[in-house]
C-alpha atoms as one frame of an Amber mdcrd trajectory, in Angstrom:
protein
  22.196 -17.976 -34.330  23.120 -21.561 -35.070  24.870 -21.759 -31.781  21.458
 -20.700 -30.293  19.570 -23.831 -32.448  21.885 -26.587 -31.297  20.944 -26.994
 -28.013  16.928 -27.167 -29.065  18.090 -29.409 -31.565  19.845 -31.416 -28.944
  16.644 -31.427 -27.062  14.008 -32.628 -29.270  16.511 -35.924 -30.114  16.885
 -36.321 -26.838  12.736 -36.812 -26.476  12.457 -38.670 -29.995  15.047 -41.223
 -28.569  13.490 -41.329 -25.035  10.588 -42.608 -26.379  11.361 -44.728 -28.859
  14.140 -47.369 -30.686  13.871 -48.896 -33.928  14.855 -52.250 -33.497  12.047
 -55.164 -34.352  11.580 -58.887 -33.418   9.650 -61.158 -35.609   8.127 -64.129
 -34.297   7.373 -65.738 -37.170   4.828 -64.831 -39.904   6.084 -62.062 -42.044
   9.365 -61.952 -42.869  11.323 -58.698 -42.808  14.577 -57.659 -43.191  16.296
 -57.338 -39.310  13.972 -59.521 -37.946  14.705 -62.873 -36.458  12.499 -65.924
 -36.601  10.826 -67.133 -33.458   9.824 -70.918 -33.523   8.189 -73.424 -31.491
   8.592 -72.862 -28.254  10.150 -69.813 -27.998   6.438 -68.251 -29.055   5.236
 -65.800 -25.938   1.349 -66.272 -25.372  -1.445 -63.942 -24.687  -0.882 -63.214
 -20.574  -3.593 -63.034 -18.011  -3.972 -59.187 -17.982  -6.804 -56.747 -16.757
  -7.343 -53.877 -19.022  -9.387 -50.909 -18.425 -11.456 -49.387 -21.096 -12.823
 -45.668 -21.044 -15.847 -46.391 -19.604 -14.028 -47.723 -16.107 -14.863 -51.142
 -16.802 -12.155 -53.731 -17.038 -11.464 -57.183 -19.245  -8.950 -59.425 -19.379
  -6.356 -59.584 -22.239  -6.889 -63.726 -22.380  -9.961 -63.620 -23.284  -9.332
 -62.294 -26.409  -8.436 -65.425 -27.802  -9.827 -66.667 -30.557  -9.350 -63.260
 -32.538  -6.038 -61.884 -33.902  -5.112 -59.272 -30.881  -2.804 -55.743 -32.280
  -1.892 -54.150 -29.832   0.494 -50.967 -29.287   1.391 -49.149 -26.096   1.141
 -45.579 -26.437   1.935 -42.193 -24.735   0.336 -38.485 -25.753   3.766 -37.510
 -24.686   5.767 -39.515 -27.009   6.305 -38.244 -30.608   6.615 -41.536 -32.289
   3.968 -42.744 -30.663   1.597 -39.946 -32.100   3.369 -40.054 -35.874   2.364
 -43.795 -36.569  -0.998 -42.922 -34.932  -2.642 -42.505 -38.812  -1.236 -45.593
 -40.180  -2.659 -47.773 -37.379  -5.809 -46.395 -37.797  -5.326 -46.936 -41.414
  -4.311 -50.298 -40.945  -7.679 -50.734 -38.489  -9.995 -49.602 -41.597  -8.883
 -52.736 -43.689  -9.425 -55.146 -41.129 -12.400 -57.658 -40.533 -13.799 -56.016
 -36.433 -15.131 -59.307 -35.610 -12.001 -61.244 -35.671  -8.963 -58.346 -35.173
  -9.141 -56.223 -31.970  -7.350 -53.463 -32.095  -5.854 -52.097 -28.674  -4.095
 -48.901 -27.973  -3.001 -49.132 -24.748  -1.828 -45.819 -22.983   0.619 -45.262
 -20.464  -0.108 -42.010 -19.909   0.340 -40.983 -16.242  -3.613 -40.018 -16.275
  -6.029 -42.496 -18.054  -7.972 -39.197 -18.390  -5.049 -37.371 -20.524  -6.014
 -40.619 -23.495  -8.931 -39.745 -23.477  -9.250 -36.527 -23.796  -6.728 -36.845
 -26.715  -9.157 -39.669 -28.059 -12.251 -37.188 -27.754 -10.517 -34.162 -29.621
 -10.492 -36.305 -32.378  -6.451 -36.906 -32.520  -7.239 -40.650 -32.390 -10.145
 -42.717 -34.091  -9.341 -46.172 -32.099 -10.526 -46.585 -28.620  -8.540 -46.121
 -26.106  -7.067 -48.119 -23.039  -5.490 -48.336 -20.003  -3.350 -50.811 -17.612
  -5.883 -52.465 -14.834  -3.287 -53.831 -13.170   0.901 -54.008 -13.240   1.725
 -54.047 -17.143   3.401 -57.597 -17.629   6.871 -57.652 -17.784   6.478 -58.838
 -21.660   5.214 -55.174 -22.549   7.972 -53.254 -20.476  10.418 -52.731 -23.219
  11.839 -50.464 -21.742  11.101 -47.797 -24.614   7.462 -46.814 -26.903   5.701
 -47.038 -28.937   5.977 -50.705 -29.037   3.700 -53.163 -30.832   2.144 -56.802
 -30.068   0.554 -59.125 -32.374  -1.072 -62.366 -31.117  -2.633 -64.577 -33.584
  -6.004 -66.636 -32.951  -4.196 -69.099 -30.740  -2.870 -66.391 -28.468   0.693
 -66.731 -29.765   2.373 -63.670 -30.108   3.419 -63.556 -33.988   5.462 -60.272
 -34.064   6.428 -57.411 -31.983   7.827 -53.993 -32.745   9.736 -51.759 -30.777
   9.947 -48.270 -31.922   7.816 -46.963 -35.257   6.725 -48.904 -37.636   4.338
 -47.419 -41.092   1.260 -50.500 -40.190  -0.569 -49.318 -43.450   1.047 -52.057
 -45.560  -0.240 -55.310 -47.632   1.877 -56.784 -45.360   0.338 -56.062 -42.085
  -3.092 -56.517 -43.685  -2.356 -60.403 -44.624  -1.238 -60.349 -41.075  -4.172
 -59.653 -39.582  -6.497 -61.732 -41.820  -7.942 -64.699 -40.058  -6.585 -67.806
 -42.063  -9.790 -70.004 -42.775
């Protein structure tokens, strides 16, 4: 019987690690343990990129700025990606909508697959797709990953791999420094 278990076994870390690493990169405002400082002008800005939301309409990443900008590329295929799902969403509840956007890009082969996960009630956030080529700052080769741009359009942190977003940490993060 246990003979019969290893190869399933084998399997399912197989598509947990096809999907995902665990490494991070901080560029700058929280500091974590493994994560490595990014200064002056090393920071990556906000690129020119066309999104499409649900609706079929489209809008362009840059002119988000002015707002802090979170956001995570996401498969409904991808394990990870579904298991930190909840403590985005928590992380969305605590944050001020008018100056945090919150986008959770899919790269689902089918826009369509999103949203149907979105509208069986497996996701709260809106969903979104890639208008255009995804820039070659979010291919990282692995998901989910995260992005966080500040008001300026600076990119402040990025995650590759899971992350638990329902922290204090994250919070302070997102809060628009007045």
């Amino acid at each position: 019987m246990k003979n019969k278990l290893l190869p399933l076994l084998a399997i399912a870390i197989l598509i947990f690690l096809s999907c995902s690493n665990t490494s991070d990169k901080d560029a700058g405002e929280i500091s974590e343990q493994n994560n490595v400082p990014v200064t002056g002008e090393a920071k990556t800005i906000l690129p020119a990129f066309k999104i499409l939301k649900a609706d079929g309409s489209t809008f362009n990443l840059q002119d988000l700025k002015g707002k802090k900008v979170f956001l995570n590329v996401w498969a409904t295929w991808c394990p990870p990606c579904k298991a930190e799902l909840p403590s985005i969403e928590k992380l969305y509840q605590k944050t001020d909508k008018e100056n945090t956007v919150f986008l959770m890009l899919s790269l689902d082969e089918s826009f369509e697959t999103a949203k149907k996960f979105a509208a069986a009630g497996k996701i709260n956030l809106p969903v979104y797709a890639p208008g255009e080529t995804l820039p070659e700052m979010f291919n990282t080769g692995s998901i989910p990953a995260t992005f966080i741009f500040n008001e300026e359009g600076e990119m402040i942190k990025m995650i590759n791999g899971m992350d638990d977003y329902d922290t204090d940490d994250y919070v302070q993060l997102l809060t628009i420094k007045k």
